[in-house]
TORKOL-4160 file (C-alpha; in steps of 0.2 Angstrom, whole numbers, padded with zeros to 4 digits, m for minus):
273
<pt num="1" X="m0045" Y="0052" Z="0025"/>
<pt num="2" X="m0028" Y="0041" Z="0022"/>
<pt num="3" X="m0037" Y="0029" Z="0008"/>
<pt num="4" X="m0050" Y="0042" Z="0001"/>
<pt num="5" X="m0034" Y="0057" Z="0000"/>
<pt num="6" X="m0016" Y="0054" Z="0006"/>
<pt num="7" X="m0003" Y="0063" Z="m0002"/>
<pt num="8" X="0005" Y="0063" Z="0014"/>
<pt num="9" X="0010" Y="0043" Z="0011"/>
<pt num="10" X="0009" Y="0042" Z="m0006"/>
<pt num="11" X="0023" Y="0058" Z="m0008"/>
<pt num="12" X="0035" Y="0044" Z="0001"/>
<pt num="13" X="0030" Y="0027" Z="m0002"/>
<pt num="14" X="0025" Y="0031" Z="m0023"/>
<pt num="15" X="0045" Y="0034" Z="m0024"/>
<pt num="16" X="0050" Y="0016" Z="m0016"/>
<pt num="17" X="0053" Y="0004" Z="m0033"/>
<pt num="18" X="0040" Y="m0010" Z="m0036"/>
<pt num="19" X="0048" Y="m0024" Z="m0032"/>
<pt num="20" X="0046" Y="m0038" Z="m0045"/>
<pt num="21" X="0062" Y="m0045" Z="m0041"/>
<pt num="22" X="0066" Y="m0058" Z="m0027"/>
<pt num="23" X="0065" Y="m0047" Z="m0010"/>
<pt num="24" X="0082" Y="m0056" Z="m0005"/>
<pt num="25" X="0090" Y="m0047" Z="m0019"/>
<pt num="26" X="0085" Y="m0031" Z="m0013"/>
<pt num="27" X="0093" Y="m0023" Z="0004"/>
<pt num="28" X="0087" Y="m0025" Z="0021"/>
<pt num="29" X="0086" Y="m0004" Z="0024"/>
<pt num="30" X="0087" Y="0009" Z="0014"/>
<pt num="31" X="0088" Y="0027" Z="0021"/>
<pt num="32" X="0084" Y="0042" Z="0009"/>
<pt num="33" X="0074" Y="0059" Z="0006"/>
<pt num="34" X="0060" Y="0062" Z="m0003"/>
<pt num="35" X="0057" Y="0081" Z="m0011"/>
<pt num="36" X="0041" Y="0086" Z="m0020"/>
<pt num="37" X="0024" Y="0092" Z="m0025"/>
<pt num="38" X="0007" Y="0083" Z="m0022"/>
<pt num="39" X="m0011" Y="0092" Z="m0025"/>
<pt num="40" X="m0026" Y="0087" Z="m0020"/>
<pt num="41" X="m0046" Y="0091" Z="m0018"/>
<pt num="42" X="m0048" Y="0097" Z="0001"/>
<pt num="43" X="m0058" Y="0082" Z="0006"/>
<pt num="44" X="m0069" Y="0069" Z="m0006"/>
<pt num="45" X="m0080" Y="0082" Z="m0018"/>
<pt num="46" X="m0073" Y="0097" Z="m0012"/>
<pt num="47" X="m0073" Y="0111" Z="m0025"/>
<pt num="48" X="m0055" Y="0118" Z="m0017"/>
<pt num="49" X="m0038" Y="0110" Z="m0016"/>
<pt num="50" X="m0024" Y="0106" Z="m0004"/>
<pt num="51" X="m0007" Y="0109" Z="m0012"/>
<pt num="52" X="0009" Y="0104" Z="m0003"/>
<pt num="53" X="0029" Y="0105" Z="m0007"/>
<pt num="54" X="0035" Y="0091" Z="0004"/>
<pt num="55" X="0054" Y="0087" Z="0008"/>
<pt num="56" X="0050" Y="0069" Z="0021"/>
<pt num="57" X="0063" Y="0056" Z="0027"/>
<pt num="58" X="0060" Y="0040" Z="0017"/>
<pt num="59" X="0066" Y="0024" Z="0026"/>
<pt num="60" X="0062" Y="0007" Z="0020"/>
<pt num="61" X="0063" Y="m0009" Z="0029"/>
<pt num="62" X="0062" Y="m0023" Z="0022"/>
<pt num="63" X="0060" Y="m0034" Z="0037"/>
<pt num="64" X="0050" Y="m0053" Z="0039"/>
<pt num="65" X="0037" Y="m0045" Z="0048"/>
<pt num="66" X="0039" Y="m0025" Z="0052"/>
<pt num="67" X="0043" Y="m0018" Z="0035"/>
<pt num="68" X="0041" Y="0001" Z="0026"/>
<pt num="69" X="0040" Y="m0001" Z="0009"/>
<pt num="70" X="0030" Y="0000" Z="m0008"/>
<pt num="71" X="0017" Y="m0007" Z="0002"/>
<pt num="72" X="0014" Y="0003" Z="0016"/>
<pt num="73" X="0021" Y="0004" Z="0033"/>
<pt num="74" X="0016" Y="m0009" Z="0046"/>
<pt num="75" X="0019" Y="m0027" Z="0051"/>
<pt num="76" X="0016" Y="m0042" Z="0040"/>
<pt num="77" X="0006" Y="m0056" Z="0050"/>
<pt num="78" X="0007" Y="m0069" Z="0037"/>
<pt num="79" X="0012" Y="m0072" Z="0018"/>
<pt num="80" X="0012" Y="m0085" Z="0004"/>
<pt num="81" X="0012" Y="m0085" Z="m0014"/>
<pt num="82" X="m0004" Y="m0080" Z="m0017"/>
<pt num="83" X="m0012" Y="m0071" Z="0002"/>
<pt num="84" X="0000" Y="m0058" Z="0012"/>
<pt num="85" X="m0009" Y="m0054" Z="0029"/>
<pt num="86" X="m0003" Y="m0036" Z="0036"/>
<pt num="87" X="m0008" Y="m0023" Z="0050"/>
<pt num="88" X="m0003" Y="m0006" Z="0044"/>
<pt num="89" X="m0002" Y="0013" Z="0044"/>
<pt num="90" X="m0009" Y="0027" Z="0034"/>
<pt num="91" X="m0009" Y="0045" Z="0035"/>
<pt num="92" X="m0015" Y="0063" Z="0025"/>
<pt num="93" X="m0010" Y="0081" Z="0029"/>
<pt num="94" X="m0022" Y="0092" Z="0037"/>
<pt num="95" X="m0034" Y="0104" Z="0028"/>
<pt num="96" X="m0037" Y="0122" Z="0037"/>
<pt num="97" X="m0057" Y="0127" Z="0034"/>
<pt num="98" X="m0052" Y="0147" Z="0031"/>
<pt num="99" X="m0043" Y="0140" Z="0015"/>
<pt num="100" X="m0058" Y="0129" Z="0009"/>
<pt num="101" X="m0074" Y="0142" Z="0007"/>
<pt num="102" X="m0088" Y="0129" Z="0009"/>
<pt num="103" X="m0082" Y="0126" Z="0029"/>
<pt num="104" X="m0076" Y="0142" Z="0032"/>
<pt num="105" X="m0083" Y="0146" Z="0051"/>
<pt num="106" X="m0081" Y="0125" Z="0053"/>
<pt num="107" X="m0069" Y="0117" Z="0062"/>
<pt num="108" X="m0050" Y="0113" Z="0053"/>
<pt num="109" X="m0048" Y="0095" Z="0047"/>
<pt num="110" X="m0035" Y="0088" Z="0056"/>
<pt num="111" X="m0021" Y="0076" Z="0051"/>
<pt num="112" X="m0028" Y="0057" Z="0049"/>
<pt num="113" X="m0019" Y="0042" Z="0053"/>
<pt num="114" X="m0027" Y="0026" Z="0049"/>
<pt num="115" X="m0023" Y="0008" Z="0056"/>
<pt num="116" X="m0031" Y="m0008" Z="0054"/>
<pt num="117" X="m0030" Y="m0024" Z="0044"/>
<pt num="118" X="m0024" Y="m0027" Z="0025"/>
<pt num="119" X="m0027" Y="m0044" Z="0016"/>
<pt num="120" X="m0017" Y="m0045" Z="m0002"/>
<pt num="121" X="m0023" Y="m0057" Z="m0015"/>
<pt num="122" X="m0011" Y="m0060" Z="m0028"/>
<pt num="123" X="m0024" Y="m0065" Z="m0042"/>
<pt num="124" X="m0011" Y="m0067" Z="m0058"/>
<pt num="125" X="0007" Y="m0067" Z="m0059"/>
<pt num="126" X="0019" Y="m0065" Z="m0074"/>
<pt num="127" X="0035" Y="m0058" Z="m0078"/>
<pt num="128" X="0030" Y="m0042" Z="m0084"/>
<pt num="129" X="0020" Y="m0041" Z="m0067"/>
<pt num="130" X="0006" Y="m0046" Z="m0055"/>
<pt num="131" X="m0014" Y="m0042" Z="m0054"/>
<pt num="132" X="m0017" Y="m0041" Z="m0034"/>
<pt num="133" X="m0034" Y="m0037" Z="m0022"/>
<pt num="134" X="m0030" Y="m0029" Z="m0007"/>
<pt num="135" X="m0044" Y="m0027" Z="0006"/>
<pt num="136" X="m0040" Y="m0016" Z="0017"/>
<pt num="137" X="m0052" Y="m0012" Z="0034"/>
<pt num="138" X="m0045" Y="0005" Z="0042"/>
<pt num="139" X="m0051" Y="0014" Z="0059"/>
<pt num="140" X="m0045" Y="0034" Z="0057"/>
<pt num="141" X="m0039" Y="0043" Z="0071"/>
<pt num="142" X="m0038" Y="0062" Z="0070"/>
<pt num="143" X="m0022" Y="0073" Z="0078"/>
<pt num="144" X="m0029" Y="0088" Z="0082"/>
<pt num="145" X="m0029" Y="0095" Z="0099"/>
<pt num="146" X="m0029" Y="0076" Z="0104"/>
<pt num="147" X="m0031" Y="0059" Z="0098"/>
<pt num="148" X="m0049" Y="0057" Z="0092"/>
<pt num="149" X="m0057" Y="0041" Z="0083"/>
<pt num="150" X="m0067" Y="0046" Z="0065"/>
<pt num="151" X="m0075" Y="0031" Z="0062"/>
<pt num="152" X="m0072" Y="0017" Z="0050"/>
<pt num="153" X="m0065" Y="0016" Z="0033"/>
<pt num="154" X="m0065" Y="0000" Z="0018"/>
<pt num="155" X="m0056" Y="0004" Z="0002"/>
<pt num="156" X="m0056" Y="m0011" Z="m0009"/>
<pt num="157" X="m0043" Y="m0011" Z="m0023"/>
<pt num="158" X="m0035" Y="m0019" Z="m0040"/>
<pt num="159" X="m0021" Y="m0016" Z="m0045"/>
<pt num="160" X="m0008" Y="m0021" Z="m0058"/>
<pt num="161" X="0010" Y="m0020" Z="m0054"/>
<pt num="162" X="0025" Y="m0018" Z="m0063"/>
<pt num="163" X="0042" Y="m0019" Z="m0056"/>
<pt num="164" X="0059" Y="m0014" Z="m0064"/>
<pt num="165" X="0063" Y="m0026" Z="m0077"/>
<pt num="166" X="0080" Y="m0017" Z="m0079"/>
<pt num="167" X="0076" Y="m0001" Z="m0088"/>
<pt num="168" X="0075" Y="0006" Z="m0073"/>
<pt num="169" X="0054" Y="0010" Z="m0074"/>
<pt num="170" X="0039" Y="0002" Z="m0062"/>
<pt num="171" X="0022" Y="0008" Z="m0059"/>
<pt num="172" X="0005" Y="0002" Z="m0057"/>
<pt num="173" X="m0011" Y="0005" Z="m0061"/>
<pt num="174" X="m0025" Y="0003" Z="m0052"/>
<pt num="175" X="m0045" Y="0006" Z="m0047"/>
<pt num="176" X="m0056" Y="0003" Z="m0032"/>
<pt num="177" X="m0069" Y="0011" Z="m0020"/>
<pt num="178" X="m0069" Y="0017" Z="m0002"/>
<pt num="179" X="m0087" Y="0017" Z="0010"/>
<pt num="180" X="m0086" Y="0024" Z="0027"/>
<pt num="181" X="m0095" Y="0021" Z="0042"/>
<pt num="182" X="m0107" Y="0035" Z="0048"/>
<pt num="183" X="m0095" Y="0045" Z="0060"/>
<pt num="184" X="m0080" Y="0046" Z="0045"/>
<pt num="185" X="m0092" Y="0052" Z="0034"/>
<pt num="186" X="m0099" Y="0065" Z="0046"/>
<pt num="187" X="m0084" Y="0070" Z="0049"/>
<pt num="188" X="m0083" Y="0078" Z="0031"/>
<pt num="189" X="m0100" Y="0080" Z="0028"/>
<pt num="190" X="m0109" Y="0084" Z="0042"/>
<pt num="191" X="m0115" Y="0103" Z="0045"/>
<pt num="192" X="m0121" Y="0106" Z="0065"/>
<pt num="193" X="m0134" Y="0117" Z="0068"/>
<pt num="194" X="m0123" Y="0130" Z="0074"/>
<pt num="195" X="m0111" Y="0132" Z="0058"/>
<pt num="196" X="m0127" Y="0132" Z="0047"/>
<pt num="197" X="m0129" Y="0148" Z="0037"/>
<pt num="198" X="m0142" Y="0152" Z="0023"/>
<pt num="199" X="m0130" Y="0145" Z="0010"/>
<pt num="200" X="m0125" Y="0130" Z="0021"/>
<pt num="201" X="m0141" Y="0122" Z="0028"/>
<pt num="202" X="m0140" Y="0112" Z="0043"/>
<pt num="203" X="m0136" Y="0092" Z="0036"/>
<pt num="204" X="m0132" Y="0077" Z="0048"/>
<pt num="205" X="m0121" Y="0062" Z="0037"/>
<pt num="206" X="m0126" Y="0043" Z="0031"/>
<pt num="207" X="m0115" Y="0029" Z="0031"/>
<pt num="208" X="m0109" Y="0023" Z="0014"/>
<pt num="209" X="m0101" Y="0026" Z="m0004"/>
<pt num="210" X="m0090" Y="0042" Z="m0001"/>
<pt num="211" X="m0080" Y="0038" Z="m0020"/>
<pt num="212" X="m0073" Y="0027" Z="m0036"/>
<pt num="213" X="m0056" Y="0029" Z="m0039"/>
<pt num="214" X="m0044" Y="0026" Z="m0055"/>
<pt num="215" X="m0027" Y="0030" Z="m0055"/>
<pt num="216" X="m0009" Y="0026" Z="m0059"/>
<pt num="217" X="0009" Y="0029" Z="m0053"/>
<pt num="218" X="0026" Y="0028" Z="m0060"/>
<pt num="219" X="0045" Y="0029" Z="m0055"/>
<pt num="220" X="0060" Y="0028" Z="m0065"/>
<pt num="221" X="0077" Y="0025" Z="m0055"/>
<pt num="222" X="0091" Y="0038" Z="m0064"/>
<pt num="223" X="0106" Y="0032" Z="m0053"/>
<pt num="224" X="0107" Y="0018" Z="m0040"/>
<pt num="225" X="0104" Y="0032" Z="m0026"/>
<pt num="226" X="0091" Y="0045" Z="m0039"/>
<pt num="227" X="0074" Y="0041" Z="m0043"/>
<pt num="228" X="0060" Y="0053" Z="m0050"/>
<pt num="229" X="0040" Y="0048" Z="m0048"/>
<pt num="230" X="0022" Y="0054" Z="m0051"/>
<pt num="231" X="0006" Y="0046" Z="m0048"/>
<pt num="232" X="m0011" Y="0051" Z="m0054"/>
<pt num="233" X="m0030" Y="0048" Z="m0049"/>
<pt num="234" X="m0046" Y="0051" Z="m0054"/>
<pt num="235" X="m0061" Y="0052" Z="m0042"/>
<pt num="236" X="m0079" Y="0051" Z="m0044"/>
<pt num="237" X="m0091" Y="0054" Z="m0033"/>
<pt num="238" X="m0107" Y="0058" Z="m0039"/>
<pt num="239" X="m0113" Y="0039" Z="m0031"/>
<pt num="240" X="m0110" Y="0044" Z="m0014"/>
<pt num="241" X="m0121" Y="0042" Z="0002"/>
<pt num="242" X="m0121" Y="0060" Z="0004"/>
<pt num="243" X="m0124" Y="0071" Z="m0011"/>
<pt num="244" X="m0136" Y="0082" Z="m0003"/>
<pt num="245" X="m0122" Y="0088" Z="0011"/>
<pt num="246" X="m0121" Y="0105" Z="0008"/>
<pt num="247" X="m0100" Y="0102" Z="0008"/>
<pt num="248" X="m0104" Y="0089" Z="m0008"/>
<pt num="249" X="m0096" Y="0103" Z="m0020"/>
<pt num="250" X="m0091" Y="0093" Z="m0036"/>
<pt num="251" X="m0096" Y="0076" Z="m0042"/>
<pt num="252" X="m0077" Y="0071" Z="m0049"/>
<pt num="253" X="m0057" Y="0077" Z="m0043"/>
<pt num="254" X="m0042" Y="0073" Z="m0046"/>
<pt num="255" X="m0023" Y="0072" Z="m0036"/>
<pt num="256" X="m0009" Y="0073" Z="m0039"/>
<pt num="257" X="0011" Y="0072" Z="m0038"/>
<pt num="258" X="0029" Y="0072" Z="m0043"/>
<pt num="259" X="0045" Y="0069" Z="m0033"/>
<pt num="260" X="0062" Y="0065" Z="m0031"/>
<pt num="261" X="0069" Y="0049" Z="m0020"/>
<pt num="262" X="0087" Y="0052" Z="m0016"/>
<pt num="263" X="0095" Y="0037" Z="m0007"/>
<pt num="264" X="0108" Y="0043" Z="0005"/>
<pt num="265" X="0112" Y="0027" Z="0013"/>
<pt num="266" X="0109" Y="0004" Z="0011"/>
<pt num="267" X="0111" Y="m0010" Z="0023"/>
<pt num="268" X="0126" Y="m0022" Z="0013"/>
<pt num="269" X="0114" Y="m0035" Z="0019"/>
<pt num="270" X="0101" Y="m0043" Z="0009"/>
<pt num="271" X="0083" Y="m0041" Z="0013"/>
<pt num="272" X="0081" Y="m0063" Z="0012"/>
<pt num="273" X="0098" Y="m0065" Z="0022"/>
């Protein structure tokens, strides 16, 4: 799901620059392409992994109230020094069950977008960066033969920011948790009595704890229209609701990624004009 695993989103939005500076100094749109790699587990304590070359448009906005940036994509409701209040999107590639051996004869996982609402606390604030609690609550809806709601999903997070101080790097670092209602969860977890095997007992999925999650990204602009990012996390899961799912492969993953943002175009106008 988009907050438990989404290189999809993080393969465009890891490349955007933190932006410590003033938004007015930055432009209003910026138009680009974003090429490279991101790995994965398969879903939350899955013992196989989803690895993806990606080349994905990258446009950023920097709008009052729609925006696509750093952030996320969506439309900013209300801000002040210390709260932003957002509505936004999410979204993780698919995963096909023949390449994953614990569902195989199970049903694909589909892509996952998620939309819902985001509050921001900035909690500290210096010149080197800013210490923020974002609380996100998502609904996921999955694309696959048709749009289909999957339940509920809040992934509460701290993370430590860093913008571009001129040497060209930002970066963050972060941790956080994410618990699912019932439905998302069984919709990793859960084995129906008609794909249970002897290996793969029959198992009907709780609400609650799917993960913990560490992690940190990093860009570095090369050129005013090159810049080269990675991100890293580290997952555990050996607190989760459903440990006793025969899908629950492995108590801890990890994902990851590397790319390059090439800017092909930028508004002359400033994103505060």
């Amino acid at each position: 799901m988009p907050e438990l695993n989404r290189p999809l989103l993080c393969a465009v939005l890891l490349a955007f620059p933190l932006a410590a500076a003033a938004q007015q100094n930055l432009p209003l749109w910026e138009i680009g392409v974003v090429a490279g790699a991101v790995s994965s587990p398969a879903y939350p304590a899955a013992d196989d992994r989803s690895s993806r070359l990606l080349v994905l448009p990258a446009p950023i906005y920097r709008g009052k109230i729609f925006r696509s940036d750093e952030s996320g994509i969506g439309a900013r409701l209300f801000r002040s020094d210390v709260a932003e209040f957002d509505v936004g999107f999410a979204a993780s590639l698919p995963s096909r069950s023949d390449d994953v051996d614990a569902r195989a004869g199970m049903p694909n996982l589909g892509t996952l977008v998620e939309f819902g609402p985001r509050l921001k606390l900035t909690l500290m604030r210096s010149e080197a960066g800013r210490l923020r609690l974002e609380l996100p609550l998502r609904t996921v809806i999955e694309g696959r033969g048709g749009l289909r709601n999957q339940g509920w999903n809040f992934a509460p997070r701290l993370s430590y920011q860093m913008g571009d101080r001129g040497n060209g790097w930002s970066g963050d670092v972060h941790a956080g948790i994410s618990v699912a209602t019932e439905k998302l969860n069984r919709y990793f977890y859960d084995v129906r009595p008609e794909y249970a095997t002897a290996q793969r007992p029959a198992y009907e999925a709780k609400s609650g704890l799917v993960l913990l999650r560490t992690g940190a990204s990093a860009s570095r602009r090369i050129n005013p229209d090159l810049r080269v990012f990675g991100y890293v996390w580290y997952e555990n899961y050996a607190k989760s609701a459903n440990q006793d799912s025969p899908l629950f492969r492995k108590n801890s993953g990890t994902a990851a990624g590397v790319g390059l943002l090439w800017t092909l175009a930028r508004s002359s106008r400033r994103a505060g004009d």
